[in-house]
SESEVO-100611 format. One record per residue (C-alpha): residue in one letter; residue number from 1; x, y, z. Coordinates in steps of 0.05 Angstrom, whole numbers, plus 5000, padded with zeros to 4 digits. Example, Ala and Ser with C-alpha at 12.3 -4.5 7.8 and 13.67 -1.06 7.14 Angstrom:
% SESEVO-100611
<r A | k 1 | x 5246 | y 4910 | z 5156>
<r S | k 2 | x 5273 | y 4979 | z 5143>
END
This chain:
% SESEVO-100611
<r X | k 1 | x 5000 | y 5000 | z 5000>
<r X | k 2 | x 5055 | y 5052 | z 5009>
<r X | k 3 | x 5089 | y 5029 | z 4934>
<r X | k 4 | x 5056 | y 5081 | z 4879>
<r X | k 5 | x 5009 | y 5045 | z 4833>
<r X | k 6 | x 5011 | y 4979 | z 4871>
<r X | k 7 | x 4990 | y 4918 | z 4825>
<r X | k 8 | x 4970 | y 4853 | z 4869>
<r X | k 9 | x 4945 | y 4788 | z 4843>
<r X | k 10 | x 4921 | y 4751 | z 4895>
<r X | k 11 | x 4943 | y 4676 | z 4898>
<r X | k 12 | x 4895 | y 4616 | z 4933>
<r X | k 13 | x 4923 | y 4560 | z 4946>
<r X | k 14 | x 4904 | y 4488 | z 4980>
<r X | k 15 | x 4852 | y 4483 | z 4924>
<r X | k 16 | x 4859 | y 4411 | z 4929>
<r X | k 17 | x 4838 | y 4411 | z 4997>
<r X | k 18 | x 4766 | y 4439 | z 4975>
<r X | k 19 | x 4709 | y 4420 | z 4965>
<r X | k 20 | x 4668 | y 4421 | z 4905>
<r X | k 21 | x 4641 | y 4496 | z 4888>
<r X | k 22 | x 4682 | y 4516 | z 4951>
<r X | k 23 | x 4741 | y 4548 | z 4912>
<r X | k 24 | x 4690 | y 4601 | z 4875>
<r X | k 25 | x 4652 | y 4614 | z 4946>
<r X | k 26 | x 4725 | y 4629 | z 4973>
<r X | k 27 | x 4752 | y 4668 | z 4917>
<r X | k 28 | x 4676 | y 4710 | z 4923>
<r X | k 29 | x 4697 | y 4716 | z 4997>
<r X | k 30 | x 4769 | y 4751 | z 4991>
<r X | k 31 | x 4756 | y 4797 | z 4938>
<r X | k 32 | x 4707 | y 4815 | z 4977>
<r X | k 33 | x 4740 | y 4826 | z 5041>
<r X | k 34 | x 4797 | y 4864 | z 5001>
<r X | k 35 | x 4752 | y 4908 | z 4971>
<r X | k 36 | x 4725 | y 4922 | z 5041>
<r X | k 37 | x 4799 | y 4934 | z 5062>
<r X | k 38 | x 4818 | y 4989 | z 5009>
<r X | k 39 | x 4743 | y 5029 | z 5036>
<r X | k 40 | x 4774 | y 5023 | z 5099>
<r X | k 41 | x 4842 | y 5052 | z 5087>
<r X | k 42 | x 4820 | y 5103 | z 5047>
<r X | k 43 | x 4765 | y 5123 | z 5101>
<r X | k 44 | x 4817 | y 5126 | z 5159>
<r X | k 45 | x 4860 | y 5162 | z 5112>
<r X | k 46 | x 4816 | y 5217 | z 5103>
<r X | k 47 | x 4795 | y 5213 | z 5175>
<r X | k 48 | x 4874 | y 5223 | z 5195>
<r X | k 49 | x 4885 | y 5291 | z 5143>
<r X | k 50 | x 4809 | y 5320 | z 5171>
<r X | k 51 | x 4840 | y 5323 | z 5238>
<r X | k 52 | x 4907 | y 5353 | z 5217>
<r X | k 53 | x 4867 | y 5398 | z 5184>
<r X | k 54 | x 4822 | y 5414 | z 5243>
<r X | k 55 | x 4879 | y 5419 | z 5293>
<r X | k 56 | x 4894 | y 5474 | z 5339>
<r X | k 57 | x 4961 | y 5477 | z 5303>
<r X | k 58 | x 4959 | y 5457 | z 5242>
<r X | k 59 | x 5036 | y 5484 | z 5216>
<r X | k 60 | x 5062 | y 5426 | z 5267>
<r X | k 61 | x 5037 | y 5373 | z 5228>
<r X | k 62 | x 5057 | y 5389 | z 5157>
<r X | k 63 | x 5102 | y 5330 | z 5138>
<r X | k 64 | x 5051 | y 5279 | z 5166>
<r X | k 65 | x 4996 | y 5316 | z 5128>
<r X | k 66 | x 5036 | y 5304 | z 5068>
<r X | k 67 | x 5065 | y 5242 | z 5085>
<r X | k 68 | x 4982 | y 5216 | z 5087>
<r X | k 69 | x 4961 | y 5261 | z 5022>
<r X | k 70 | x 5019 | y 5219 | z 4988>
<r X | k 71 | x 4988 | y 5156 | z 5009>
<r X | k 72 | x 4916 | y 5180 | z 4998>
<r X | k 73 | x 4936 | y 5181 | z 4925>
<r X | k 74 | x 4969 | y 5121 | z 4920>
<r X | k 75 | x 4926 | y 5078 | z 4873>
<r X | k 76 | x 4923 | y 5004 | z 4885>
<r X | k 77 | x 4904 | y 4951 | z 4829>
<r X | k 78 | x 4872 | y 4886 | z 4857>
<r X | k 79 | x 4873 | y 4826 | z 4803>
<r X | k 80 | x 4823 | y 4779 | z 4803>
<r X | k 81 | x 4848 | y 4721 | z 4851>
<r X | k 82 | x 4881 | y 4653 | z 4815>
<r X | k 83 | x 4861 | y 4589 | z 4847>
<r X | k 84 | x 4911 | y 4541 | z 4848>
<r X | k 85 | x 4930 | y 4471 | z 4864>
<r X | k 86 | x 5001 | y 4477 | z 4874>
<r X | k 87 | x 5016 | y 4401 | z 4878>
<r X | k 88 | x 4990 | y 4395 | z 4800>
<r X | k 89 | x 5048 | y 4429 | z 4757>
<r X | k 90 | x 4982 | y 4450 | z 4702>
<r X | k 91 | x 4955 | y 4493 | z 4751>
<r X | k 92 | x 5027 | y 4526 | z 4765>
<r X | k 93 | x 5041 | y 4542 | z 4688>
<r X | k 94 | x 4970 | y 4573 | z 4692>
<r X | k 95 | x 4991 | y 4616 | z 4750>
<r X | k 96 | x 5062 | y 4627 | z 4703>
<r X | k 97 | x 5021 | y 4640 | z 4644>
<r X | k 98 | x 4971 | y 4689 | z 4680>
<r X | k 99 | x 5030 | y 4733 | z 4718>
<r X | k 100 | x 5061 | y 4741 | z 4643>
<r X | k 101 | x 5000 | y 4758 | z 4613>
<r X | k 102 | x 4980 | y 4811 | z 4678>
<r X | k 103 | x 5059 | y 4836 | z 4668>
<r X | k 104 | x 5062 | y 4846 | z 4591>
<r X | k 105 | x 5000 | y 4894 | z 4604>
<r X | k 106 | x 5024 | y 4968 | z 4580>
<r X | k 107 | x 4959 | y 4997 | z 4622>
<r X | k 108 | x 4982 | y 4956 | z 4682>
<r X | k 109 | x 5054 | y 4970 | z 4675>
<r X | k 110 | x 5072 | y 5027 | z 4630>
<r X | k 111 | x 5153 | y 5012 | z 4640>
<r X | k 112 | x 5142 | y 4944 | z 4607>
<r X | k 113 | x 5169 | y 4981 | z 4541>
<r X | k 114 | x 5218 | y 5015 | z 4568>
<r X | k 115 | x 5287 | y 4990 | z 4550>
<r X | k 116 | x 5343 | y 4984 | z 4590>
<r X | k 117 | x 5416 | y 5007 | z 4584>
<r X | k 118 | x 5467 | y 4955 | z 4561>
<r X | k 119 | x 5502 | y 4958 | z 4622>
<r X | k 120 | x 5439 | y 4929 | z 4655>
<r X | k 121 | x 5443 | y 4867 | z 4621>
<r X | k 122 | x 5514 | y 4863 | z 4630>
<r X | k 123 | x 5511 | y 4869 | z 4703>
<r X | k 124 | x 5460 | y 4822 | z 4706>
<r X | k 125 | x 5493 | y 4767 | z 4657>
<r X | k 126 | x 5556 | y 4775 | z 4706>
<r X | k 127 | x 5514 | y 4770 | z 4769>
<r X | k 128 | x 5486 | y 4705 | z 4747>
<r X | k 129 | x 5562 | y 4689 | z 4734>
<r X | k 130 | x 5591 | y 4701 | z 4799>
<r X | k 131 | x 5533 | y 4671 | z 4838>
<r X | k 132 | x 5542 | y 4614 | z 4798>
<r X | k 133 | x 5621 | y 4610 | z 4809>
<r X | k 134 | x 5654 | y 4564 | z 4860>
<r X | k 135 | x 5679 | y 4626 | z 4893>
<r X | k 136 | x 5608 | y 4635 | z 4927>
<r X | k 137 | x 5573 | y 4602 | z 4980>
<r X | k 138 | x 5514 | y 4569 | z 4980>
<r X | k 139 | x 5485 | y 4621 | z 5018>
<r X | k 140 | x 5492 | y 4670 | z 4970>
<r X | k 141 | x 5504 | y 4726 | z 5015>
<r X | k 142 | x 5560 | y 4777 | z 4983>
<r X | k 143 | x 5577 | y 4849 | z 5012>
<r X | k 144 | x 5556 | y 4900 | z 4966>
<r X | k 145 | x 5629 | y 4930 | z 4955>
<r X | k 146 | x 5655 | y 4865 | z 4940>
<r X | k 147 | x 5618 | y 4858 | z 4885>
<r X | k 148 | x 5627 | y 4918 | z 4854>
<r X | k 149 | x 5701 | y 4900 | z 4857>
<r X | k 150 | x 5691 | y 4830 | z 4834>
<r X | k 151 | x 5651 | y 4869 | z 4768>
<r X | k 152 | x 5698 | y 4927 | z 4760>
<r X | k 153 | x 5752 | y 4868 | z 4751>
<r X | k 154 | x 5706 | y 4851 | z 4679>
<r X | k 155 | x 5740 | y 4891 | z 4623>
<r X | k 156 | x 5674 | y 4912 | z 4599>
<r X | k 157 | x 5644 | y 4939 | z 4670>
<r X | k 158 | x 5717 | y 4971 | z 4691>
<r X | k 159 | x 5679 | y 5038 | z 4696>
<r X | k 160 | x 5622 | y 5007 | z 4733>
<r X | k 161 | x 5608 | y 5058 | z 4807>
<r X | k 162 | x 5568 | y 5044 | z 4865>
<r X | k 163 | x 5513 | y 5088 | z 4854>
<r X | k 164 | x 5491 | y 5057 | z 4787>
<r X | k 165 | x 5509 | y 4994 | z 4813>
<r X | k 166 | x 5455 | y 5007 | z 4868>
<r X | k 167 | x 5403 | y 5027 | z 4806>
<r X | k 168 | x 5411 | y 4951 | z 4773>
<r X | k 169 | x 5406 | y 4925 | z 4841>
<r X | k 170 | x 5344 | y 4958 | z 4846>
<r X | k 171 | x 5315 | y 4934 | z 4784>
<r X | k 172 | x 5348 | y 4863 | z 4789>
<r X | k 173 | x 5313 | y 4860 | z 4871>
<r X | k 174 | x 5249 | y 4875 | z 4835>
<r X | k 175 | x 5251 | y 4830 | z 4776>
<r X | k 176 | x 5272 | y 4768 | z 4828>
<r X | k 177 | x 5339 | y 4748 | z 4803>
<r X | k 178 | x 5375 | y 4781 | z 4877>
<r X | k 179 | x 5353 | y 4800 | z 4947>
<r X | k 180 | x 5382 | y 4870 | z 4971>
<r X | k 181 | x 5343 | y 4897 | z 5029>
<r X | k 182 | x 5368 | y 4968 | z 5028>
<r X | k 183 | x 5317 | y 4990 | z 5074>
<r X | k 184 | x 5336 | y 4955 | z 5135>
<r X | k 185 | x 5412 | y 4983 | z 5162>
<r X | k 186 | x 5444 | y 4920 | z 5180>
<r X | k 187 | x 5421 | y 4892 | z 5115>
<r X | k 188 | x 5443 | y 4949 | z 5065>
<r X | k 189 | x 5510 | y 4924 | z 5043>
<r X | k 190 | x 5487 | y 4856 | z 5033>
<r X | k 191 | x 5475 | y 4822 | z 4973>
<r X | k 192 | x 5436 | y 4753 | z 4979>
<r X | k 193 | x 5459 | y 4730 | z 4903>
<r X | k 194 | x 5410 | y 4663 | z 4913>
<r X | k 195 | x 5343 | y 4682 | z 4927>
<r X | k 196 | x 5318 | y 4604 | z 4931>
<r X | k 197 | x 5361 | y 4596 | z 4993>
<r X | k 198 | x 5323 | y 4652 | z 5035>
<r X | k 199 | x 5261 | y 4613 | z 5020>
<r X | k 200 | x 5285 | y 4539 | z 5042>
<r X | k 201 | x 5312 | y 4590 | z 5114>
<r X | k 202 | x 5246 | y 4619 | z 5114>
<r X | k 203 | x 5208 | y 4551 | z 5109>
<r X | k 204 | x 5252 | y 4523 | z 5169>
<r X | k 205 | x 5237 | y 4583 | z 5217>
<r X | k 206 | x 5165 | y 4601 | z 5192>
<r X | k 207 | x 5126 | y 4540 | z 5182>
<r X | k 208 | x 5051 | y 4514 | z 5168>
<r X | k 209 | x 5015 | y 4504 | z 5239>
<r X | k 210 | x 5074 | y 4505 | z 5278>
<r X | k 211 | x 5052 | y 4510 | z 5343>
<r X | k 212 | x 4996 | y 4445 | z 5340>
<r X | k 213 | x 5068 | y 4422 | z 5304>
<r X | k 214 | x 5100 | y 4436 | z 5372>
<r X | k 215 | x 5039 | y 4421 | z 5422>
<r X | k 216 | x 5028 | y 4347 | z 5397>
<r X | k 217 | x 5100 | y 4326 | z 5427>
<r X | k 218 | x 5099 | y 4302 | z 5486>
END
């Protein structure tokens, strides 16, 4: 909700754990509810800048005003929601297919013709390189210096500086291929160059009913 022009498809899964007509009557259900959500936020948004606005002092509470008339016009596209069986590979190329089809959509995503600067591509084709390379852990995790020395060291990205560097990041974070949370200060010189092994870490510590996982020892 705080990303400009938001675009969200919305993902079901465990269809194979429904019943018949019980996938449509859920799908019916969370649209539903989301569409309730986005009347909400925009209500309490409005409610929030009406009392800045009626305050004492109003002068004192310019950057949050603005802070909430930037949100208030952030616009945010629900999909309709994909149902999907995720243990029947079909229903996963239909999810594949249906992403590609929502991405390729110039209304939905107006930078889908822009085209990128060569470096961009050669950044990325050496990325997948080095991550690739004995040199790296399985982890993935590189500093973000050290790779900008390990690219400088290609004839063709000699020239290559930190701040652009940080732009491709950007772009390659968003598109999947990397994982650089600049946002969060221990994380911002960090590179995780293998995205897959976040997940498997993420499906050790987070899991699926966890605590009736933990209650039924004994």
């Amino acid at each position: 909700m705080r990303v400009p022009n938001s675009v969200v498809l919305p993902v079901g899964t465990h269809v194979d754990c429904c019943r018949e007509g019980e996938v449509e009557e859920k799908r019916s259900d969370i649209m539903s509810k989301i569409a309730a959500m986005l009347v909400e936020r925009k209500n309490n948004l409005a409610h929030f800048i009406n009392n800045l606005e009626d305050s004492e002092e109003p002068e004192f509470y310019v950057d949050q005003w603005e802070r909430l008339k930037e949100m208030e016009n952030h616009m945010l596209t629900i999909l309709d929601l994909v149902a999907v069986n995720c243990t029947n590979h079909r229903d996963i190329k239909r999810l594949e297919a249906t992403i590609l089809e929502h991405v390729r959509n110039e209304e939905l995503f107006p930078e889908v013709v822009r085209v990128l600067p060569p470096v961009y591509r050669q950044v990325e084709a050496a990325i997948v390189d080095i991550a690739q390379g004995e040199e790296v852990a399985e982890h993935g995790m590189m500093d973000l210096q050290y790779l900008l020395s390990k690219l400088s060291l290609r004839e063709h990205l000699a020239s290559l500086d930190r701040e652009l560097l940080q732009d491709i990041l950007r772009y390659l974070h968003r598109i999947g291929l990397i994982v650089w949370y600049e946002e969060i200060k221990h994380l911002e010189s960090t590179v995780f160059l293998q995205p897959t092994f976040l997940i498997t870490m993420f499906r050790l510590l987070v899991r699926y009913r966890l605590v009736q996982q933990l209650e039924s020892i004994s």
